[in-house]
C-alpha positions as CSV (number, residue, x, y, z in Angstrom):
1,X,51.5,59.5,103.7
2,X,53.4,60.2,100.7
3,X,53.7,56.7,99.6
4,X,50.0,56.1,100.1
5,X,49.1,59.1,97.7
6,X,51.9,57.8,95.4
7,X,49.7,54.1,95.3
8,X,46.7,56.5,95.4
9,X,47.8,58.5,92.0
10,X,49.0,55.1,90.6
11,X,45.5,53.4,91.3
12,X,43.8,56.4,89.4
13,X,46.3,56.9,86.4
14,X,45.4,52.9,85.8
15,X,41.8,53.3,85.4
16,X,39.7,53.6,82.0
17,X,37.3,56.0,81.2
18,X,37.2,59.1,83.6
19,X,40.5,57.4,85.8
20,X,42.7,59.6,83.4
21,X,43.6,56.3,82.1
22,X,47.0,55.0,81.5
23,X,49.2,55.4,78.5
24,X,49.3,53.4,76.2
25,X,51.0,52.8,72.8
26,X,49.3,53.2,69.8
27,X,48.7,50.0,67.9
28,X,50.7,49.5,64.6
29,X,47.9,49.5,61.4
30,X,47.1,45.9,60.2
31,X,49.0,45.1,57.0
32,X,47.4,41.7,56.0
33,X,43.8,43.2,56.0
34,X,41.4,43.7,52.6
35,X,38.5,45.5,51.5
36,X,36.0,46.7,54.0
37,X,38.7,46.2,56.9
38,X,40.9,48.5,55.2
39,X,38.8,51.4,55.5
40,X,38.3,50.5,59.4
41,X,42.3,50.4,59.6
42,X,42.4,53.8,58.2
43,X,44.3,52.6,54.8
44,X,41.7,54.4,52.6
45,X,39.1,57.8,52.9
46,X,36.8,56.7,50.3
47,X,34.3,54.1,49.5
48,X,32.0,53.5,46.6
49,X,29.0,52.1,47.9
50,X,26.6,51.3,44.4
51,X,23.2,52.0,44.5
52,X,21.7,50.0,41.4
53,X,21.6,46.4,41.3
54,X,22.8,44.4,38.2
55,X,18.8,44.1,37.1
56,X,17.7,47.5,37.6
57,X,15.6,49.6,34.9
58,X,15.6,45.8,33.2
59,X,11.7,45.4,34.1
60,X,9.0,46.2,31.5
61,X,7.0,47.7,35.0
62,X,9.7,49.1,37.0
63,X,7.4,52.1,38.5
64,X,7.0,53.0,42.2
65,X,3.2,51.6,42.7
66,X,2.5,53.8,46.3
67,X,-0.1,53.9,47.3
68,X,-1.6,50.7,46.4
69,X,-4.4,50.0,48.7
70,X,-7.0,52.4,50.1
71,X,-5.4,52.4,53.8
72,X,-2.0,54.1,52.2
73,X,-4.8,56.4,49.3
74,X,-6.3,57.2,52.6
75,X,-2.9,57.9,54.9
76,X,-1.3,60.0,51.6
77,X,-5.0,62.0,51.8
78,X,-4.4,62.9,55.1
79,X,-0.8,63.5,54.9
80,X,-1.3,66.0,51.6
81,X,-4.0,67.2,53.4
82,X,-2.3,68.3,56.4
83,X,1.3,69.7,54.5
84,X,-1.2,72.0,52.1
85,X,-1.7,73.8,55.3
86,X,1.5,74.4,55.9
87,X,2.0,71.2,58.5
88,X,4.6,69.3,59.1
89,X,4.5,65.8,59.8
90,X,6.4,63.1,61.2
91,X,5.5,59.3,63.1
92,X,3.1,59.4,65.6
93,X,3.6,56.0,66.7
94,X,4.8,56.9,70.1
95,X,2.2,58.8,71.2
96,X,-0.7,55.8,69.6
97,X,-1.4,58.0,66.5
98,X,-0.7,58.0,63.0
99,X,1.3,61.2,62.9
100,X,2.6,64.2,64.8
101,X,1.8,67.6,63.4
102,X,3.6,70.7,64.1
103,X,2.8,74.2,62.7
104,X,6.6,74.4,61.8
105,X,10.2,73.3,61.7
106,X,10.3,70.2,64.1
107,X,13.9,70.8,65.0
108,X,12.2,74.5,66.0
109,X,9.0,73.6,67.1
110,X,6.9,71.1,69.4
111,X,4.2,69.4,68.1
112,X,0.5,70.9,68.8
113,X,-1.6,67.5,67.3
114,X,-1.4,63.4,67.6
115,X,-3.5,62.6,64.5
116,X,-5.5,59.4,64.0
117,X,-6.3,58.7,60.3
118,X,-10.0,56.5,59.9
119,X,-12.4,56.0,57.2
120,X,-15.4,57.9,57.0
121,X,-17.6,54.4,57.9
122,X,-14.9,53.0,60.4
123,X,-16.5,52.1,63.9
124,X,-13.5,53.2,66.6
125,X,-14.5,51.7,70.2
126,X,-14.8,54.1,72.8
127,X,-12.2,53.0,75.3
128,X,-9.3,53.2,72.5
129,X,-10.9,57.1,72.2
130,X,-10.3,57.8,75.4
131,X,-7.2,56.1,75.8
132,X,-5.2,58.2,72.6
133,X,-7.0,61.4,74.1
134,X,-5.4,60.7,77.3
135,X,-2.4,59.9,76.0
136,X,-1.9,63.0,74.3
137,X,-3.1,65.1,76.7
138,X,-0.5,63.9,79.0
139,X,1.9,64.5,76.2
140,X,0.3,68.4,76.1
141,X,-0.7,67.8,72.6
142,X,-4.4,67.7,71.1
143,X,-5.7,64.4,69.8
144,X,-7.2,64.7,66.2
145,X,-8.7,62.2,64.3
146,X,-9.3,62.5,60.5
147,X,-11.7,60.6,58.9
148,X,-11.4,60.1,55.5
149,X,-14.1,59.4,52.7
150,X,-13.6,59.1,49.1
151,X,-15.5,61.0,46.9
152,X,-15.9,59.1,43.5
153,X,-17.2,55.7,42.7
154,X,-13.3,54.3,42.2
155,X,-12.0,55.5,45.4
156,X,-9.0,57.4,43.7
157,X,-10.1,60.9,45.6
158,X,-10.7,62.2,48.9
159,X,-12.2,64.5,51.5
160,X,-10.5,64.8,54.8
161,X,-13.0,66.1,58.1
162,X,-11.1,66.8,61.5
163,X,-12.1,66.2,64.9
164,X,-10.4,67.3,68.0
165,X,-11.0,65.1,71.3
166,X,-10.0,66.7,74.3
167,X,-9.7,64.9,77.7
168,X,-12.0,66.5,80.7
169,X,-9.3,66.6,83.2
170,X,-11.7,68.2,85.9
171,X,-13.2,64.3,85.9
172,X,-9.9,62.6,85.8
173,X,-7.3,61.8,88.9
174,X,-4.6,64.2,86.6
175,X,-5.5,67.6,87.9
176,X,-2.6,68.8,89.2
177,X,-2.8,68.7,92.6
């Protein structure tokens, strides 16, 4: 018996992760090792990464051009829209929206609203309506969608209208049963 919990013990103690694991010696650092592998090794704490390129500032238009296109004037609308009143906004893409809204601190807070951003004219087929509604109603969060028309000749302002869909779960097979 003892010498079976002695092989026992031995089998255990020889194991990786969650065995105990065995000892083992520590490695000597490389010696023969240069520039990034150094840092990996341990040899150095510090690292100067540069964040400019050789040509930067060099252009006679270096300026940020977003947004460019009406989409991204229409998205920034929306997004200026909804953090004016007091939201806060990150990707919606996993939930079929544009953006997730919460009334405060994500890291505090769940978020209330799946928000769809469309132009004023757009034509949005019913089935992918119903489907994002769904969707976020089984994520227990509101569909909105926000259409978006400009309001001068040029296209450079906008007026943002919400709509709120909400799924009639009395008619669907999710009623909790």
């Amino acid at each position: 018996v003892k010498r079976a919990k002695a092989r026992a013990k031995a089998k255990r103690d020889g194991r990786g992760w969650g065995g105990g694991g065995a000892k083992r010696a520590k490695s000597a650092p490389a010696t023969n090792v240069s520039g990034w592998e150094k840092v990996v090794a341990g040899e150095s704490s510090f690292v100067s990464v540069p964040l400019t390129n050789d040509g930067d500032g060099e252009e006679e238009d270096a300026r940020w051009s977003f947004p460019s296109t009406r989409e991204e004037r229409e998205r920034y609308a929306v997004f200026k829209d909804l953090h004016d009143k007091s939201f806060y906004m990150t990707s919606g893409a996993k939930f079929g929206s544009d953006f997730l809204a919460y009334p405060g601190d994500p890291i505090l807070f769940h978020a209330h609203y799946t928000v769809r951003i469309v132009s004023w004219d757009a034509v949005i087929h019913p089935l992918v309506i119903a489907a994002t509604t769904r969707m976020s109603n089984a994520a227990r969060k509101n569909f909105v969608v926000a259409a978006v028309r400009a309001t001068d000749a040029n296209g450079e302002n906008f007026e943002v209208r919400y709509f709120t869909m909400e799924a009639d779960v009395d008619l669907s097979s999710n009623r909790g049963y």
